[in-house]
DOTOR-81647 format. One record per residue: x, y, z of N, C-alpha, C, O in turn; residue in three letters; residue number from 1. Coordinates in nm, 4 decimals. Layout:
BEGIN
{{X; Y; Z}; {X; Y; Z}; {X; Y; Z}; {X; Y; Z}; "ALA"; NUM}
...
//
This chain:
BEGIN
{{1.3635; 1.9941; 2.6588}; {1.3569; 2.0355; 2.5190}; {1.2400; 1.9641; 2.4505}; {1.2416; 1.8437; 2.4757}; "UNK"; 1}
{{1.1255; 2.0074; 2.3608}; {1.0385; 1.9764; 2.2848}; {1.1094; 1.9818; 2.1463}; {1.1131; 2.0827; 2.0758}; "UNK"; 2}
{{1.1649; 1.8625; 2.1157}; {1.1789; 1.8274; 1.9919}; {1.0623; 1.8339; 1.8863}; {1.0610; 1.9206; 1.7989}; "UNK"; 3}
{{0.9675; 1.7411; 1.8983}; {0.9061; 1.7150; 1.8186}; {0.8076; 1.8033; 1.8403}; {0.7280; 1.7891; 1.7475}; "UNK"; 4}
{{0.7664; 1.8966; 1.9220}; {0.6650; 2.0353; 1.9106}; {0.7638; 2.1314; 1.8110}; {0.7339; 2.1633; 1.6959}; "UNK"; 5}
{{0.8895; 2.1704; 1.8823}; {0.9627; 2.2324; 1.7839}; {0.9449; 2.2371; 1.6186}; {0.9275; 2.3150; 1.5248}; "UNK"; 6}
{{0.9640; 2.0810; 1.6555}; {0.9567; 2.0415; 1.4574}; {0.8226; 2.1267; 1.4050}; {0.8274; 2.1996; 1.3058}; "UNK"; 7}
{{0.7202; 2.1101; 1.4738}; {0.5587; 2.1241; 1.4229}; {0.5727; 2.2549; 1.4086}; {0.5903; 2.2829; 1.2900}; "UNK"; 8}
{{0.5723; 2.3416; 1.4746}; {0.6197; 2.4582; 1.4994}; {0.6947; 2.5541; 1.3591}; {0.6400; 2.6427; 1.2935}; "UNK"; 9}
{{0.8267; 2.5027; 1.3454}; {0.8732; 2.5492; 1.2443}; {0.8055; 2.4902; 1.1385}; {0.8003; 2.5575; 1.0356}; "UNK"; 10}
{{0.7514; 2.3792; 1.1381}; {0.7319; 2.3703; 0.9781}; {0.5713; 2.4360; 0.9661}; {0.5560; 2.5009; 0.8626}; "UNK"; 11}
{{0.4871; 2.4310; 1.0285}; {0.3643; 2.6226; 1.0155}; {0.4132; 2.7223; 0.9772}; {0.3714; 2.7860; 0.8805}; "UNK"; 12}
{{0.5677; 2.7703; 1.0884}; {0.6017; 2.8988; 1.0078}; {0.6813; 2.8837; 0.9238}; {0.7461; 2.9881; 0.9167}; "UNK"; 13}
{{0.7209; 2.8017; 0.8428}; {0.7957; 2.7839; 0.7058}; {0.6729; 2.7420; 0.6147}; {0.7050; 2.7477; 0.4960}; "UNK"; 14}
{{0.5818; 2.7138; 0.6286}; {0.4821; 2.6613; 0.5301}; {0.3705; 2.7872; 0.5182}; {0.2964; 2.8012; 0.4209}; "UNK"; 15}
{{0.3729; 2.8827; 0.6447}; {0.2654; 2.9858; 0.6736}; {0.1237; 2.9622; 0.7071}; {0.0232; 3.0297; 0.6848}; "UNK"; 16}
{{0.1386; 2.8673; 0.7567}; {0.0487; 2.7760; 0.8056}; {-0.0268; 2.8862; 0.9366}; {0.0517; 2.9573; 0.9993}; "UNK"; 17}
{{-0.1549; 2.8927; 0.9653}; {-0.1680; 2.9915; 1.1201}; {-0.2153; 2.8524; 1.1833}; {-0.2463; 2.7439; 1.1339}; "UNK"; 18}
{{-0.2074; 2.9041; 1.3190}; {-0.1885; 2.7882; 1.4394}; {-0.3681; 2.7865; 1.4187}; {-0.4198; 2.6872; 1.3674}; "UNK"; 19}
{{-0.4316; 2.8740; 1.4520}; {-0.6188; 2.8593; 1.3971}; {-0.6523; 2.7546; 1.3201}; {-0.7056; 2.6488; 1.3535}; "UNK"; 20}
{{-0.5992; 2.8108; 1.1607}; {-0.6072; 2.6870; 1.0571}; {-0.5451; 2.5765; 1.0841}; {-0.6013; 2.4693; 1.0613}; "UNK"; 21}
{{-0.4499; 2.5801; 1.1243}; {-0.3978; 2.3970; 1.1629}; {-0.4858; 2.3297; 1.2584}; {-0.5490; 2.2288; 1.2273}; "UNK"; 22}
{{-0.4918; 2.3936; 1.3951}; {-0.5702; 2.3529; 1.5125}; {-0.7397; 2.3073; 1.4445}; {-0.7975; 2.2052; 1.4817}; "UNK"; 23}
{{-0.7860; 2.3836; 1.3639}; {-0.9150; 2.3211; 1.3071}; {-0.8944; 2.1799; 1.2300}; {-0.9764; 2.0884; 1.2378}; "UNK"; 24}
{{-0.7559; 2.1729; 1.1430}; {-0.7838; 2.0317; 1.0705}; {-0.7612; 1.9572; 1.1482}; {-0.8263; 1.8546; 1.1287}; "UNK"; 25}
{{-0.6501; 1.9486; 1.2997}; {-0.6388; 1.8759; 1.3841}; {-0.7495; 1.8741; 1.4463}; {-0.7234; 1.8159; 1.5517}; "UNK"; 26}
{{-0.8864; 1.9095; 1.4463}; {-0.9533; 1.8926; 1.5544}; {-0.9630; 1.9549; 1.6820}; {-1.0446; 1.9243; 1.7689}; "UNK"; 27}
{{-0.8491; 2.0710; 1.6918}; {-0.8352; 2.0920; 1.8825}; {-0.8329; 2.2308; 1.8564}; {-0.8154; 2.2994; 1.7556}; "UNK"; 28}
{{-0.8583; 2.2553; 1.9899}; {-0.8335; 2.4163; 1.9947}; {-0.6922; 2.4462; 1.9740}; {-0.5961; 2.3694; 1.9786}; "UNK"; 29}
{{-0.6977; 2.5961; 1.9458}; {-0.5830; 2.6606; 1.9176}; {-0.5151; 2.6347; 2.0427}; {-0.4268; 2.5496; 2.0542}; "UNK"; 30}
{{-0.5757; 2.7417; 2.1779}; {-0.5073; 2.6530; 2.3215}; {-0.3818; 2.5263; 2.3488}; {-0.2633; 2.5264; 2.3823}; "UNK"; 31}
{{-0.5073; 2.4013; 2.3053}; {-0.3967; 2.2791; 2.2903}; {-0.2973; 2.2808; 2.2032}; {-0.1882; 2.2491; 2.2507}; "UNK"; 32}
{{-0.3005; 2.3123; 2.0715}; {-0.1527; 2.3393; 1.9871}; {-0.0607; 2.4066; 2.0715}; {0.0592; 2.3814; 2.0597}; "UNK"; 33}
{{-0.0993; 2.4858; 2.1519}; {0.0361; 2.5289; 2.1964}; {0.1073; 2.5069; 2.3345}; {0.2094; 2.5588; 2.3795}; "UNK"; 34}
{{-0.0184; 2.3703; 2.4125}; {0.0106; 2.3556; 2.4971}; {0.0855; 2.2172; 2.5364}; {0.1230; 2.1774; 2.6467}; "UNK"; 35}
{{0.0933; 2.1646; 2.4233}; {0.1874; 2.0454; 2.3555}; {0.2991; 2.0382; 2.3829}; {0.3618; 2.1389; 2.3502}; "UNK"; 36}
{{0.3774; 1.9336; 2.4476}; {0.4818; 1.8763; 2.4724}; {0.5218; 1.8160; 2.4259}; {0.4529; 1.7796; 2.3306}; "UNK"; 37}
{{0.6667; 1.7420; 2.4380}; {0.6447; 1.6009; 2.3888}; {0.6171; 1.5195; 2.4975}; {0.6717; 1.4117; 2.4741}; "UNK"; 38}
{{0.5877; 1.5176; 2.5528}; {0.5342; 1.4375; 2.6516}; {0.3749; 1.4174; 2.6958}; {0.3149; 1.3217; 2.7448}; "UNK"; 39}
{{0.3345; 1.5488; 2.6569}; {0.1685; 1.5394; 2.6078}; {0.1141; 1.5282; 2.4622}; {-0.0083; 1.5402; 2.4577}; "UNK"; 40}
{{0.1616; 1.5125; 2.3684}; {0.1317; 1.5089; 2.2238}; {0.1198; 1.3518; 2.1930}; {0.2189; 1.2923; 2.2355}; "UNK"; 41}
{{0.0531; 1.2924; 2.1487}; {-0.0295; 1.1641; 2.1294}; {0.0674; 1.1030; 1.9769}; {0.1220; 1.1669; 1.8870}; "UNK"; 42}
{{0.0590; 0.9985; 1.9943}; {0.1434; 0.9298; 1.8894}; {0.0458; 0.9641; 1.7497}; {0.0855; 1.0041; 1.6403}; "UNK"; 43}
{{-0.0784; 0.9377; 1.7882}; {-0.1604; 0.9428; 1.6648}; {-0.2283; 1.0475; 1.6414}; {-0.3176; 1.0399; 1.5570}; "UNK"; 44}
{{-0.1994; 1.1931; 1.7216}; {-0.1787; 1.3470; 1.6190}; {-0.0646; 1.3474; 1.5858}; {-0.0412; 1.4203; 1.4895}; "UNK"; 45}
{{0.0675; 1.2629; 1.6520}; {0.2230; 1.3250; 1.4988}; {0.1706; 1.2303; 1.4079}; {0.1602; 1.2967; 1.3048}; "UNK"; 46}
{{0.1279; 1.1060; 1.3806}; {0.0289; 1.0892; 1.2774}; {0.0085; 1.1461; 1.1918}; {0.0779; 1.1555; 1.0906}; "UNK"; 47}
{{-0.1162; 1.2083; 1.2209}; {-0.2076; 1.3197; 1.1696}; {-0.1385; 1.4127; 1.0981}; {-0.1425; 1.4421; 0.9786}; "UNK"; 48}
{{-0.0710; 1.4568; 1.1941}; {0.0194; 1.5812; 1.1592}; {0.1109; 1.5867; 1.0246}; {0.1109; 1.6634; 0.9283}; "UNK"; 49}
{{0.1983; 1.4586; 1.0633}; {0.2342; 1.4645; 0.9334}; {0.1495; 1.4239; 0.7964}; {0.1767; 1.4837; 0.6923}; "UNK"; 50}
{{0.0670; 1.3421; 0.7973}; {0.0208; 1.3469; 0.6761}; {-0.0476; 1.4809; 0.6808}; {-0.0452; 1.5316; 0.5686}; "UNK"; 51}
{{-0.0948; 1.5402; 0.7509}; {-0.1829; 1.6931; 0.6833}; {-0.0020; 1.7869; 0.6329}; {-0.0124; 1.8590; 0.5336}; "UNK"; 52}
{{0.1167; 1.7821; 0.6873}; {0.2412; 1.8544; 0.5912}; {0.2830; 1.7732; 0.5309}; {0.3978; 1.7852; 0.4881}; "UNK"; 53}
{{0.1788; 1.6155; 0.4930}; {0.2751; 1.5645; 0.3625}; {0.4322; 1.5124; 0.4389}; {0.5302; 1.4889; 0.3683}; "UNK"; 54}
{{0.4342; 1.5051; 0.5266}; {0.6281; 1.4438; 0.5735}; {0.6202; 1.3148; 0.6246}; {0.5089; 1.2972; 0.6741}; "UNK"; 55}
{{0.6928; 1.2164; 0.6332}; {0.7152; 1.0873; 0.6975}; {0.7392; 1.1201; 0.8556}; {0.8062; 1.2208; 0.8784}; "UNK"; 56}
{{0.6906; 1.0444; 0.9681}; {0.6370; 1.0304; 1.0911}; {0.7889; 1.0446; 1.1540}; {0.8142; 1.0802; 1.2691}; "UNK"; 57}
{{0.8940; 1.0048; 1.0413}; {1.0374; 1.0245; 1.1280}; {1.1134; 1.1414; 1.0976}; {1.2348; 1.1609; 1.0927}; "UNK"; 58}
{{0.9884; 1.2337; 1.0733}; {1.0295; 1.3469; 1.0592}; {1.0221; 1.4480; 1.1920}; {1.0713; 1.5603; 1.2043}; "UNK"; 59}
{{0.9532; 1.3791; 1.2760}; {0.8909; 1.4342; 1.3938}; {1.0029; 1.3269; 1.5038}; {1.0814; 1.3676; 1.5895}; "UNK"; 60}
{{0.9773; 1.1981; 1.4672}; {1.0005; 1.1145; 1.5542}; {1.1329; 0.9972; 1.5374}; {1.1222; 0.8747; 1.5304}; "UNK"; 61}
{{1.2547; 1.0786; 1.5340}; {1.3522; 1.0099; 1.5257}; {1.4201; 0.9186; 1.6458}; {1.3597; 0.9086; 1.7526}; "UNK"; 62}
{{1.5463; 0.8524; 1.6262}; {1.5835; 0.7586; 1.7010}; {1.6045; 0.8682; 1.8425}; {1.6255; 0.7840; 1.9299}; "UNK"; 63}
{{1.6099; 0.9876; 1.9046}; {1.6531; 1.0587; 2.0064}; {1.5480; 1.0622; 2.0775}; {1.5450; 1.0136; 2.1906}; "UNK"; 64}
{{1.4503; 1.1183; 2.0232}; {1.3193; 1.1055; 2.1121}; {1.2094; 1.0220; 2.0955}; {1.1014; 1.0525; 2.1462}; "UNK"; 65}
{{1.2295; 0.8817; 2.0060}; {1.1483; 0.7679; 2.0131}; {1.1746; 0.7096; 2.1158}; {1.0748; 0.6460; 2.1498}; "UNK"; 66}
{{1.2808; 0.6923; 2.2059}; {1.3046; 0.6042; 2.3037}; {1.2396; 0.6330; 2.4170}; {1.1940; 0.5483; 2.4938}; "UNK"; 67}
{{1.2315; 0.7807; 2.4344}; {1.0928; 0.8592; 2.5365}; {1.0058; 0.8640; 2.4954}; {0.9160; 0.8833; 2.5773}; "UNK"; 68}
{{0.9712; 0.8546; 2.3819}; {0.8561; 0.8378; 2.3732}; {0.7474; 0.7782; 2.3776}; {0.7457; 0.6948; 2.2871}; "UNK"; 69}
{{0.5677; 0.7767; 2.4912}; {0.5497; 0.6635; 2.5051}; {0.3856; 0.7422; 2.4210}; {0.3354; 0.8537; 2.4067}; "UNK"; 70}
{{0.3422; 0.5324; 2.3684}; {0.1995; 0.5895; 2.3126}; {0.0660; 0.5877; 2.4211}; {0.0196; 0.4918; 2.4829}; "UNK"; 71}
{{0.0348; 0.6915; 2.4200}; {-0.0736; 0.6808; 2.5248}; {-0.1710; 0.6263; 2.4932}; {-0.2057; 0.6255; 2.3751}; "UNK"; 72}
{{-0.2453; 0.5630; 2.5941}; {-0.3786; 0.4820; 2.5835}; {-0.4722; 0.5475; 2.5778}; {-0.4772; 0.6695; 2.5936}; "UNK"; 73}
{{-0.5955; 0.4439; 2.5443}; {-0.7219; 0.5434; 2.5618}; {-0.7555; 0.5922; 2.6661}; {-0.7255; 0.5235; 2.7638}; "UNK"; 74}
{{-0.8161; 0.7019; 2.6905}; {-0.8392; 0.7170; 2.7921}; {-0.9541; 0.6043; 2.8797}; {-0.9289; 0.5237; 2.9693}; "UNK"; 75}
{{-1.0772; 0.6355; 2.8165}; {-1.2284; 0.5448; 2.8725}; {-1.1905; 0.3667; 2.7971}; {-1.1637; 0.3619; 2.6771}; "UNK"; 76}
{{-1.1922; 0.2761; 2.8545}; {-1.2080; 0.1644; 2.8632}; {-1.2925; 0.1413; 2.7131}; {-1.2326; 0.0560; 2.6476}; "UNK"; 77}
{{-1.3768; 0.1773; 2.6634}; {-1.4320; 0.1246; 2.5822}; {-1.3976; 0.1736; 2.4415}; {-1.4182; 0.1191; 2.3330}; "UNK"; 78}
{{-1.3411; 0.2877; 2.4704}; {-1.2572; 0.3746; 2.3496}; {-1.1768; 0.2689; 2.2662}; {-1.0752; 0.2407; 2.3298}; "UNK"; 79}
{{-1.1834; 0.2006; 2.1498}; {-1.1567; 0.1236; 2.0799}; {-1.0645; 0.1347; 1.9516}; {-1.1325; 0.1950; 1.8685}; "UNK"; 80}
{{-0.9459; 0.1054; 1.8995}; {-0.9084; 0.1488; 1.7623}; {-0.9799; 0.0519; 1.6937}; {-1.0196; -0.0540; 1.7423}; "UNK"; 81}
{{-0.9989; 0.0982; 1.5557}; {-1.0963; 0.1026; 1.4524}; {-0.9891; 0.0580; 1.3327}; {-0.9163; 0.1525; 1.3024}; "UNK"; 82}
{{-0.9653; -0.0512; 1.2656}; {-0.9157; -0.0974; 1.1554}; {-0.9431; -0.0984; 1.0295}; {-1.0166; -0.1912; 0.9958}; "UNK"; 83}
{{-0.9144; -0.0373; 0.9589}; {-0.9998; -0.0545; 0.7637}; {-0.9739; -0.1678; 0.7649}; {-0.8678; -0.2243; 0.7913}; "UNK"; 84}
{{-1.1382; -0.2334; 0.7159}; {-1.0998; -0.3572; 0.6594}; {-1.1293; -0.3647; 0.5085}; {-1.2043; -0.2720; 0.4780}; "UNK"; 85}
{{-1.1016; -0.4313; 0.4180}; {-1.1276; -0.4434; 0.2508}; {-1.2667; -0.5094; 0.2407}; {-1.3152; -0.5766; 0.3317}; "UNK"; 86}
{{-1.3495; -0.4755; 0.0786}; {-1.4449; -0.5817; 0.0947}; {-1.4110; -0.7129; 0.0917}; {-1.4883; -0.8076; 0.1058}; "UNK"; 87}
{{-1.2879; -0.7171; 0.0722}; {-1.2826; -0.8857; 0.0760}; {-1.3061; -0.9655; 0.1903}; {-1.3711; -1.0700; 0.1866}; "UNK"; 88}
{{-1.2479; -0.9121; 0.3043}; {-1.2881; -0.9094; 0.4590}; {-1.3614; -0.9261; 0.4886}; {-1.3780; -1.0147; 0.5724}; "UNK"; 89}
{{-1.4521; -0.8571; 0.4438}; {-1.5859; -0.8699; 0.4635}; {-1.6804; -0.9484; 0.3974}; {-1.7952; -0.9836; 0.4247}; "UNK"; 90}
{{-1.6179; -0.9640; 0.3203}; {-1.7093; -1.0945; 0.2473}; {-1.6934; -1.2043; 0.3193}; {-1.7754; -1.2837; 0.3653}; "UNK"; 91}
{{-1.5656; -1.1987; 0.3239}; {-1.5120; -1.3224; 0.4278}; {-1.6012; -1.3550; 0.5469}; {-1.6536; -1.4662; 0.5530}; "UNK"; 92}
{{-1.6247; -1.2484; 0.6582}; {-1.6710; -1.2130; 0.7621}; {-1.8152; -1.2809; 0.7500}; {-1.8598; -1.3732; 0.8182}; "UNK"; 93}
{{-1.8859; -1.2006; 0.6293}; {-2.0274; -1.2602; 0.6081}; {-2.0257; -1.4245; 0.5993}; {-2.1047; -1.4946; 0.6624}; "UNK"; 94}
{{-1.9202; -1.4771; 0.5085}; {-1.9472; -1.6404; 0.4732}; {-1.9279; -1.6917; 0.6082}; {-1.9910; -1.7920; 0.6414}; "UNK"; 95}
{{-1.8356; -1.6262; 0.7032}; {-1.8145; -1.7516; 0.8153}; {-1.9527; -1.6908; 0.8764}; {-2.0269; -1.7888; 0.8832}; "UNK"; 96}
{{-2.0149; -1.5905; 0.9184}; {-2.1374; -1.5602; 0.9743}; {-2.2238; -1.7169; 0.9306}; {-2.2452; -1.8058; 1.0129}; "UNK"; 97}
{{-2.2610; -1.7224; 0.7961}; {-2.3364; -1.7630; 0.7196}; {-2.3094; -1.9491; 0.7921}; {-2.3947; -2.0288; 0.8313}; "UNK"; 98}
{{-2.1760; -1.9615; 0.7857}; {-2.1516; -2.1091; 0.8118}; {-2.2155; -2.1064; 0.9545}; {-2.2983; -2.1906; 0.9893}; "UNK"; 99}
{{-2.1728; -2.0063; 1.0340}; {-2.2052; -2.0600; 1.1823}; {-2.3581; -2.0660; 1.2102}; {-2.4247; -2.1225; 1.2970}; "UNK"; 100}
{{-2.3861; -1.9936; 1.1132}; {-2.5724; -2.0091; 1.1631}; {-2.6418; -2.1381; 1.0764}; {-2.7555; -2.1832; 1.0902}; "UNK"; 101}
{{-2.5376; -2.1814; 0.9842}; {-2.5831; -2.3313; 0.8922}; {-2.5332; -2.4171; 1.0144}; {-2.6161; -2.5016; 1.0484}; "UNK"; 102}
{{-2.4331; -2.4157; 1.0784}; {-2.3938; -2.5358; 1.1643}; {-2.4758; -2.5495; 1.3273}; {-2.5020; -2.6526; 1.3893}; "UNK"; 103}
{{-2.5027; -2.4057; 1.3655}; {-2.6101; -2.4260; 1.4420}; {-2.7380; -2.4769; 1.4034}; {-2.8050; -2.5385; 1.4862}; "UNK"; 104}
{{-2.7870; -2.4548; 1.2661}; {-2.8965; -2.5558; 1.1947}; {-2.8466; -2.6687; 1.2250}; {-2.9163; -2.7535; 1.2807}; "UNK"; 105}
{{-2.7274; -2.6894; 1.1967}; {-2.7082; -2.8929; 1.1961}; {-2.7491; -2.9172; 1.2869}; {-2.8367; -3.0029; 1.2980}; "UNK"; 106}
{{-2.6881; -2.8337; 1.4101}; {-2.6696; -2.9066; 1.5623}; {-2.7904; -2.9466; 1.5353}; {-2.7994; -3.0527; 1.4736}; "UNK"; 107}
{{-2.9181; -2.8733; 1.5737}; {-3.0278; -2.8769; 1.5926}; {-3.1147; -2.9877; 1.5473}; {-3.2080; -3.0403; 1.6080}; "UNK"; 108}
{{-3.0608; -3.0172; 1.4133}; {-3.1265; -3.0774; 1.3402}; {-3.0273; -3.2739; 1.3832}; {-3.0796; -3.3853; 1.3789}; "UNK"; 109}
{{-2.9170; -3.2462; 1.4100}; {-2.8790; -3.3836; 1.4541}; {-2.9128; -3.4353; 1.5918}; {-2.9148; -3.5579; 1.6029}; "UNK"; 110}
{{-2.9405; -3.3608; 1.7015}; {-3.0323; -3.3161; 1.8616}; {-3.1595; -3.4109; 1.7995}; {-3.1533; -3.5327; 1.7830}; "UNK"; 111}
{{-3.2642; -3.3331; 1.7724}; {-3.3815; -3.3736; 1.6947}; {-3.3835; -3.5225; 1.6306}; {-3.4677; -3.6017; 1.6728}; "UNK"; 112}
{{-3.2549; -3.5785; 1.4874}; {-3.2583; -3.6926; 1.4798}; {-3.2127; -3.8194; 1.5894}; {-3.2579; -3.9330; 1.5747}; "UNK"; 113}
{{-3.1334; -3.7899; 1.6818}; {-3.0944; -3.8242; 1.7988}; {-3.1685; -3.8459; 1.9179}; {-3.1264; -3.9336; 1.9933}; "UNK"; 114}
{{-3.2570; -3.7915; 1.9452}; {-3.3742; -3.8009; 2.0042}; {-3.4407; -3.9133; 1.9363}; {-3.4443; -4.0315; 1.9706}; "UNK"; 115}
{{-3.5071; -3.8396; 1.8058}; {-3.5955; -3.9274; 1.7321}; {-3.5512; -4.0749; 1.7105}; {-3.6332; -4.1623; 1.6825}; "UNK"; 116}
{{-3.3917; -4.1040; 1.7276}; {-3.4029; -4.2244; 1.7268}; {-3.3617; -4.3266; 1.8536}; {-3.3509; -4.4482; 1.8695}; "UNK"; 117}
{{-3.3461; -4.2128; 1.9292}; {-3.3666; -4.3052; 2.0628}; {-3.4786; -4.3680; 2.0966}; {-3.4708; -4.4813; 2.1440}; "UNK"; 118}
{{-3.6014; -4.3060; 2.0786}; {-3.7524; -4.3343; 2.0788}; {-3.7799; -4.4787; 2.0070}; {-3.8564; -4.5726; 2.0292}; "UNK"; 119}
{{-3.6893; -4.4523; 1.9196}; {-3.7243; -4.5798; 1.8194}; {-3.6751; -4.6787; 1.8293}; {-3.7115; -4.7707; 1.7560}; "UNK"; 120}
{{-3.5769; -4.6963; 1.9210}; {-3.4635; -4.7947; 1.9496}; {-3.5335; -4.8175; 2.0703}; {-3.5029; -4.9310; 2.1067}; "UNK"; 121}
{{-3.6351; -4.7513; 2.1735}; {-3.6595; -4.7748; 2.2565}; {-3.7741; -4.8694; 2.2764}; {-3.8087; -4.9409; 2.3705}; "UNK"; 122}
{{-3.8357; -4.8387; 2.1202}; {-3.9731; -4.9282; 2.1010}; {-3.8987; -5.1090; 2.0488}; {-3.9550; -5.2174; 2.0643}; "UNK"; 123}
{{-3.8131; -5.0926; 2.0106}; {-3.7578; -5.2691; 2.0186}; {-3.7285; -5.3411; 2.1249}; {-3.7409; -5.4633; 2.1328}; "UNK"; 124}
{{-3.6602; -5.2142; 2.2716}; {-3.6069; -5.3176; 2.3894}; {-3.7486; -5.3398; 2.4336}; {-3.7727; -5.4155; 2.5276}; "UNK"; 125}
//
């Protein structure tokens, strides 16, 4: 049984939704809309899904078929999720940038006096 295709399903034809127009805001061909399982349908198109009908995610994905349900990975290794971050974050992000390239100045600059005063300690023995 496809629960959660079911769900998708009726709520297009209660909303009059065509599988064309949906399949374009999802991104996929018409094809894949209907070739959806629950077992091939991705955690993050019922996502999608529901926010494009406006419904909460446990509208699709209740306690019966969350327990089968698994989230699939990326496919390619380098395929990455992507986090909003705030500008505050980022401000953040920049100041520690900013410190680490001031403290690699120090190093450098305490290397250099460290040297320089070995030389000098060397001219007394």
């Amino acid at each position: 049984m496809n629960e959660i295709t079911d769900k998708i399903f009726k709520e297009l034809k209660n909303r009059k939704i065509k599988i064309t127009e949906f399949a374009q805001k999802m991104d996929v061909s018409r094809d894949t809309v209907y070739k959806w399982t629950d077992e091939t349908i991705r955690y993050a198109t019922i996502k999608k899904i529901a926010v494009y009908l406006n419904l909460p995610i446990s509208h699709f994905v209740n306690d019966n078929n969350n327990q089968k349900f698994k989230i699939q990975k990326p496919k390619a290794k380098n395929q990455l999720k992507v986090k909003q971050i705030s500008k505050g974050q980022i401000k953040l992000i920049n100041k520690m940038n900013n410190l680490k390239k001031i403290a690699n100045t120090l190093k450098k600059e305490v290397y250099t006096l460290q040297s320089e005063l070995k030389k000098e300690l060397q001219k007394f023995n």
